[in-house]
N, C-alpha and C positions, 0 to 999 in steps of 0.2 A: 504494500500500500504506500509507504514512504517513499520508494523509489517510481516506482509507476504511474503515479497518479496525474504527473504533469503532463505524460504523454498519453494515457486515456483520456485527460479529461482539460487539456489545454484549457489555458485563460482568454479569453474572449472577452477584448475591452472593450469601453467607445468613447464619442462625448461627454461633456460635462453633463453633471446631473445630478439632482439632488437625491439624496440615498441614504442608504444607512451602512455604519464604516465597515469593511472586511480585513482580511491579512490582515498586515503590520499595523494597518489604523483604529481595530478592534482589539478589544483584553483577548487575552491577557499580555498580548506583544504590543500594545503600546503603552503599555507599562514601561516596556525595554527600549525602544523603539521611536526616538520623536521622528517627527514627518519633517522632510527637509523643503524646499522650494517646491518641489513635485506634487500634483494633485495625490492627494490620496482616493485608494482605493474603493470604491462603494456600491454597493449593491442596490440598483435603482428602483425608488420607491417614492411614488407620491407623499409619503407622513416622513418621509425621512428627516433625520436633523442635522445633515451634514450634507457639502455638497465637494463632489470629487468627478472622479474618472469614473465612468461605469465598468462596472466587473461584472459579469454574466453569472448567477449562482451558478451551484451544478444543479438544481432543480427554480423550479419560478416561483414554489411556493415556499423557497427557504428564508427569505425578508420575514414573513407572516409567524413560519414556525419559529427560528431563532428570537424573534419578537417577545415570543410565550415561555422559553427557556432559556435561561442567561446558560447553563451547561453547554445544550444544544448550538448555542451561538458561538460561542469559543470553539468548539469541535469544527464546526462551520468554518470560520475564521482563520482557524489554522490550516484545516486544508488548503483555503482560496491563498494560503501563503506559501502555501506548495506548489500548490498550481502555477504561482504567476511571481512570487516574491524574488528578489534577489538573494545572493548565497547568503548571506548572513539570517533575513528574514528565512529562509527555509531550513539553516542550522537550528534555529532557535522551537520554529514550528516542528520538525520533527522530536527535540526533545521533549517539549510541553505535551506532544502527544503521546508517545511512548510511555510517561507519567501518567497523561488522563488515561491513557485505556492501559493500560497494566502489563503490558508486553515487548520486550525490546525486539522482539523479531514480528514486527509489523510486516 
């Protein structure tokens, strides 16, 4: 899953857009992680409260669900920084995940 994922499930950007943040711009990696001159990351959504790049979830109704579980979002979040983050953003997302789900051979 940690290795794979970028190439199943590439990042699919766009325009500017108002959204709600993913990867590195969502917890628990912008805890680590400030945003430098560059749009940040977002997953496009009318109630959103940030506005950045649009990021394509990996489904369309992952804005709605990660909305209802703060967990679920993070798990979220970190994948989208698999997907599409820079080496450091994906060094950081693969450990945080290996921690959240409980397994170092993802």
């Amino acid at each position: 899953m940690l290795h794979g994922l970028r190439y199943a499930f590439p990042a699919v950007r766009g325009s500017m857009t108002p959204g709600m943040p993913t990867a590195h711009a969502a917890l628990p990696l912008s805890e680590l992680i400030h945003a430098d001159l560059d749009p940040i990351p977002v997953w496009p959504d009318a109630m959103g409260e940030a506005r950045g790049e649009a990021f394509e979830p990996l489904y369309p109704s992952a804005p709605v669900a990660a909305r209802a579980d703060p967990h679920l979002c993070a798990c979220l979040a970190l994948i989208d920084a698999l997907r599409g983050g820079r080496a450091r953003e994906q060094t950081l997302a693969k450990e945080h995940l290996t921690r959240l789900l409980g397994s170092s051979n993802l």
